[in-house]
C-alpha positions, 0 to 999 in steps of 0.5 A, a space after each residue: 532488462 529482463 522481460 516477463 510475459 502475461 503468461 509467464 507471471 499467471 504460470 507462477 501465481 498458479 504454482 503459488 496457489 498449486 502449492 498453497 492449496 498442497 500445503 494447506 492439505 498437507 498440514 498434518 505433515 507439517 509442510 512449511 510454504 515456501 516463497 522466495 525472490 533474489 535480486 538476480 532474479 535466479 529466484 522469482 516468485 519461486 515455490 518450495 516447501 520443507 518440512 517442521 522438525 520435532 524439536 530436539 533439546 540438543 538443537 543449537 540456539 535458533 536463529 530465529 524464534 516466533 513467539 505467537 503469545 505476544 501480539 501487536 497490531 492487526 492487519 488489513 492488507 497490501 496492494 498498490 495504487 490504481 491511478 489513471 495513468 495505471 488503468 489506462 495501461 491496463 485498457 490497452 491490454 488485450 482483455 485475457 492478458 490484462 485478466 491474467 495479470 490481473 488474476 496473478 496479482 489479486 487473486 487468493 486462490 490462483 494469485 498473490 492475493 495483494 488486497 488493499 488499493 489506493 485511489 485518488 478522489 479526481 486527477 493525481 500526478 499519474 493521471 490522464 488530464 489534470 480535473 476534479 468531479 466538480 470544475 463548475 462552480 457549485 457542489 450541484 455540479 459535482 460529476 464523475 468524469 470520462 476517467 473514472 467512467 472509462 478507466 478506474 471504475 471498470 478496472 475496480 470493478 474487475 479488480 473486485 470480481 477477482 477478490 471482493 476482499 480487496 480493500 479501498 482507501 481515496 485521497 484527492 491531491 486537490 479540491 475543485 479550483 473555485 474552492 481555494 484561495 491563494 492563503 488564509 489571509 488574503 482569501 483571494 481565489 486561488 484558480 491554479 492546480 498547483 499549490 493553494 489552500 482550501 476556502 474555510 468558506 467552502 468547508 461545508 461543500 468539500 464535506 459533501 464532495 467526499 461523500 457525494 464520491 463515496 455515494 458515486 462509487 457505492 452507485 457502482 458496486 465499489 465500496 470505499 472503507 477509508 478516506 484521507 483528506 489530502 494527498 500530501 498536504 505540506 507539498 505545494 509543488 505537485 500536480 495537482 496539489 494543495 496546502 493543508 496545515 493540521 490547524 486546517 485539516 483539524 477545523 475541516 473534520 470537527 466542523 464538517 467532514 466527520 458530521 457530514 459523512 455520518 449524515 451522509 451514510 458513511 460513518 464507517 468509512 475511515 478517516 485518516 490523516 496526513 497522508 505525507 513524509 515521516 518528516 513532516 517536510 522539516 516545517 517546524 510548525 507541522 512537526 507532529 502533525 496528527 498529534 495536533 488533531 488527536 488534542 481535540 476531542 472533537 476532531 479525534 472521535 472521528 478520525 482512525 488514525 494517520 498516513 504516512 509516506 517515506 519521500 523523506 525521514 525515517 519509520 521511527 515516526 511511526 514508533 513515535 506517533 503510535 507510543 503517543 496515541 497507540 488507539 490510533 491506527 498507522 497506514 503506509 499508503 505511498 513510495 516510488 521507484 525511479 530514476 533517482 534509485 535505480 528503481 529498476 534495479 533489483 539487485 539493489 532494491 529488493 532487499 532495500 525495498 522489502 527491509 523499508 517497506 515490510 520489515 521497518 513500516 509492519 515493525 512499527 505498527 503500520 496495519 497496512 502497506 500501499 505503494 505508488 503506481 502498479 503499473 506505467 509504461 516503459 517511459 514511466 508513463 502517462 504522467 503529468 506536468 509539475 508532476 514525477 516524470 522519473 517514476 517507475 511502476 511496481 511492473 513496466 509494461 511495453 507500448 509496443 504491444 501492452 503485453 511484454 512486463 517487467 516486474 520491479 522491486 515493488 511488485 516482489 515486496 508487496 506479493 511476499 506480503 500479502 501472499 503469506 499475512 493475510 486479512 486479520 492478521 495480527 502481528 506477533 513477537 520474534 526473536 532474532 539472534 541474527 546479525 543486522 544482515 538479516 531481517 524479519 516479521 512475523 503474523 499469526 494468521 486468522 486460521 492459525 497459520 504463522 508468517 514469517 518474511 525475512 530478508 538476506 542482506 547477505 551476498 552468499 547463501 546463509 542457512 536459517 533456522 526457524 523455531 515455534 513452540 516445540 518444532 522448528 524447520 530449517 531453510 537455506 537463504 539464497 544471497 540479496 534474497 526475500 522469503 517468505 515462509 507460510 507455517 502449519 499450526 501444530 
């Protein structure tokens, strides 16, 4: 397993930012950045340039051509989830190293620049004890706990110092116990983590759970955007979890949620649906989940759009929601790695990982993208009962001195993103007359520049041409590798 120190991933980011502040001066030269990772890890995070070439009549068709007039979706950005169990590893670092790592990752200016975090609203399956803000009876009761005092809030917190662009969304995997019952039949209480159904009878104070935790956060200088209703709500398994049918989730926005958050000061803050697989878990009566909620009128006006995970189908979902209802936003706010797909090896998830999550989700009008844990220990750790005890973090930190990481799959994908799309972004045609082993996506930039990622499913070198308007460069694709390319404007 290869080893990565503090000081090694800060040295990369900086050369990142070195070279990126390089380019920006050098524009009128027409220097195209350069970032590029192989699954042998030959190239990691590495830096290069090379150069935009007038084109010449006589060129041979371009293996790929941007096409910046057709436009597609705006995006928001890329990060990962800052659960209990990730800021607990975080706390443990020594407070230069876990700035450091911090920076490498967040920063525009001396990092990657990953911008958009999920949270969850209590305790997730990666978190230190399984709570809510409100385990006594009554919405009076409400509380942070010692987990987002001690871990979450001081690691947003400095998280925000680094880049207060970055971008929050939180999702509870479970409404206080004395709020479920055991089905929507019998009503009986419910006092269990695990599985359970919200009480329409407590509609009105769940409403105001959600935003008492907006108002919470906003108290402490955090500013959370959007919200989805429940972590995957078709999952009764989970620890801790909740069931939540689109009838339920339709019923508790059009009769309280989307009233009380804007009679509560947060109606920009976005609601999102489902928050769950491509498949709907293959139950019949939850197929086409958000679909159901955009028919109503009155729960639609204040809903943004729909959640999506990949724990089961495929991102043709996305295509198929977003022809239906393109007003509406798509997000992709979880995937793990784990034991079960060889998370740790990167000559197989690299490519793997980038082709799902950056080529198929951003292809099929996702505006934004957020993987699980950014960081857990070598024991995939701290982690719950009835919880994953087989996922890795996006990096792997060692408990023998919370300083020697490993980056994985994940933490490549979402630095080669956010690194290069930046905030605004918008999506644009490409022409690609490669074959399938090469992949791509393409963005123009708030300030013109074009971005281009691309994966090399190829197990040897593969050269690459890239033609815009009436220039084009050339770049030679190291085997089972991911590049992404930041483009002057001419």
């Amino acid at each position: 397993m290869t080893k990565k120190l503090i000081s090694s991933l800060l040295t990369l980011s900086l050369l990142w930012a070195v070279t990126s502040c390089t380019a920006q001066k050098q524009t009128h030269q027409n220097t195209v950045k350069v970032l590029t990772t192989t699954g042998d890890r030959l190239y990691d995070l590495s830096t290069y340039t090379t150069t935009l070439q007038k084109n010449n009549k006589n060129n041979n068709t371009p293996d790929i051509t941007l096409m910046p007039n057709e436009k597609y979706q705006t995006i928001y950005g890329f990060g990962a989830a800052i659960t209990g169990a990730t800021c607990y590893n975080l706390m443990q670092m020594a407070p230069a190293d876990r700035k450091a790592f911090l920076t490498t990752t967040f920063s525009e200016t001396e990092g990657f620049g990953q911008n958009y975090v999920r949270v969850s609203i209590g305790c997730s399956d990666f978190s230190l004890s399984e709570y809510t803000l409100c385990d006594t009876q009554g919405i009076q009761n409400f509380a942070l706990t010692n987990e987002e005092k001690n871990y979450l809030i001081p690691i947003l917190q400095e998280i925000l110092a680094i880049n207060p662009k970055v971008q929050i969304i939180g999702s509870p995997w479970t409404a206080p116990r004395w709020m479920k019952v055991n089905n929507l039949t019998d009503l009986q209480p419910y006092n269990e983590w695990t599985s359970g159904q919200l009480n329409p009878a407590y509609y009105h104070d769940y409403a105001l759970y959600f935003a008492k935790w907006l108002q919470a956060m906003k108290d402490n200088q955090i500013n959370v955007g959007a919200i989805t209703i429940q972590n995957e709500p078709l999952n009764r398994q989970n620890s801790a979890s909740m069931y939540m049918g689109w009838d339920e989730q339709l019923a508790f926005i059009k009769n309280e949620l989307g009233k009380t958050l804007r009679d509560k000061g947060f109606p920009n803050v976005k609601i999102y649906l489902f928050d769950h697989n491509y498949n709907y878990d293959n139950i019949e009566s939850q197929k086409q989940y958000p679909i159901h909620i955009y028919k109503d009128p009155q729960a639609s006006q204040y809903v943004a759009g729909t959640a999506f995970h990949n724990y089961g189908g495929t991102t043709s979902e996305l295509s198929n929601i977003h022809n239906q209802y393109p007003n509406k936003e798509l997000i992709f706010t979880e995937s793990s790695i784990g034991k079960w797909n060889d998370g740790r090896n990167l000559k197989r998830r690299l490519t793997e990982d980038m082709e799902e999550l950056g080529i198929k989700t951003l292809n099929n009008h996702c505006k934004a993208v957020i993987v699980w844990n950014l960081l857990l220990d070598e024991h995939g750790a701290p982690n719950r009962d009835k919880g994953c005890k087989t996922c890795f973090g996006a990096v792997d930190i060692q408990t023998s001195n919370y300083k020697t990481m490993q980056r994985n799959s994940h933490y490549y994908v979402i630095s080669h993103l956010a690194a290069v799309i930046k905030q605004g972004a918008t999506r644009i045609g490409i022409q690609n007359n490669t074959n399938k082993q090469i992949l791509s996506t393409a963005f123009q930039n708030p300030d013109n520049t074009l971005a281009l990622i691309v994966v090399n499913k190829n197990q040897q070198p593969t050269p690459l041409t890239v033609k815009h308007t009436n220039t084009y460069f050339t770049y030679q694709l190291p085997p089972n590798s991911v590049v992404s390319f930041l483009i002057p404007q001419n």
